[in-house]
N, C-alpha and C positions, 0 to 999 in steps of 0.2 A: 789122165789127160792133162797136159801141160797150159798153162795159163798164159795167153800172149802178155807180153809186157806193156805196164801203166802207158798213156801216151802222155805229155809232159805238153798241156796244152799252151802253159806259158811260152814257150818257147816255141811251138806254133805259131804262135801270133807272131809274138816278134821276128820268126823265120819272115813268113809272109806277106807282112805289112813291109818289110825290105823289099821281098820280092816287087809284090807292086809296088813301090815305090818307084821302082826302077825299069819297071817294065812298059813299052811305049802305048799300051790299052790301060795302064792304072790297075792291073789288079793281077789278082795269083790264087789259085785254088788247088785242093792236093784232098783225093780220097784216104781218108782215113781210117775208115773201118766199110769194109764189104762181107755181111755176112747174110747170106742167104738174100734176103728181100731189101733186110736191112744196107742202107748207107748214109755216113758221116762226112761231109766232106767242113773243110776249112775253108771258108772265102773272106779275100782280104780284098779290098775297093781301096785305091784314094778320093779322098775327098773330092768331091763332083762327077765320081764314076757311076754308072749304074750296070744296073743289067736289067735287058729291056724285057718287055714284057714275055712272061713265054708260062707252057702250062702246068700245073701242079699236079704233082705225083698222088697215090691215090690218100695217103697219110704224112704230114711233114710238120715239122716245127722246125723253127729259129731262134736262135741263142746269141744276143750278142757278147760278145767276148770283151771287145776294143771299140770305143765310139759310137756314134750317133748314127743309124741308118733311117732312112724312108724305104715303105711297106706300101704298094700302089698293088688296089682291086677293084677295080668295077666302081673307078671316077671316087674311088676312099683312099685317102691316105694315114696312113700312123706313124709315128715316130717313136722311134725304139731304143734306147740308149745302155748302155753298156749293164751287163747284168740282168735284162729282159730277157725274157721267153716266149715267145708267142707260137700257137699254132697259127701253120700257114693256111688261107683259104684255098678250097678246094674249085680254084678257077684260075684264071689267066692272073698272071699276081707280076707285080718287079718290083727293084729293089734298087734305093741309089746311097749313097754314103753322101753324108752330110756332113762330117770328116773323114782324117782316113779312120778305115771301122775294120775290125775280123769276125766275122759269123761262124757258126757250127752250125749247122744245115744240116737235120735228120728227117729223113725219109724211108718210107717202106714204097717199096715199087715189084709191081705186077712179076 
């Protein structure tokens, strides 16, 4: 069985941090691995974008790649900065960019 090829995260970010930059909501995201339950997605915010509150998958962590993000759960916030990993709570959770920021968002879903 054939090996898909590396993904070149650098150049992820920098694809997508363009993208939102330029896009009229501030941000840009792109699934990058779908395998079985498993998914990877890239999200790239500008600074003072969020995404509002919505609900968590049944297993997920967060990776920031690029910048500063805020982490909002049940009236908590954390601040997360480039090189962090955090597991996501498993509840109503969002998320805003404190600059512009790129995350790698892994999740396992039902």
């Amino acid at each position: 069985m054939q090996q898909p090829e590396p993904f070149d995260l650098g150049a992820l970010v920098d694809e997508h941090l363009e993208k939102a930059r330029s896009d009229a909501h501030g941000r840009s995201a792109h699934l990058i691995v779908h395998d079985g339950v498993l998914r990877q997605s890239v999200i790239a915010l500008v600074s003072g974008m969020a995404l509002d509150e919505h609900n968590a998958p049944p297993a997920a962590s967060l990776q920031v790649l690029r910048g500063r993000v805020e982490l909002t759960a049940s009236g908590r916030t954390q601040v997360l900065a480039s090189g962090r990993l955090q597991m996501l709570p498993k509840e109503r959770h969002g998320l805003t960019a404190l600059e512009d920021a790129v995350v790698l968002l892994t999740a396992v879903n039902d």
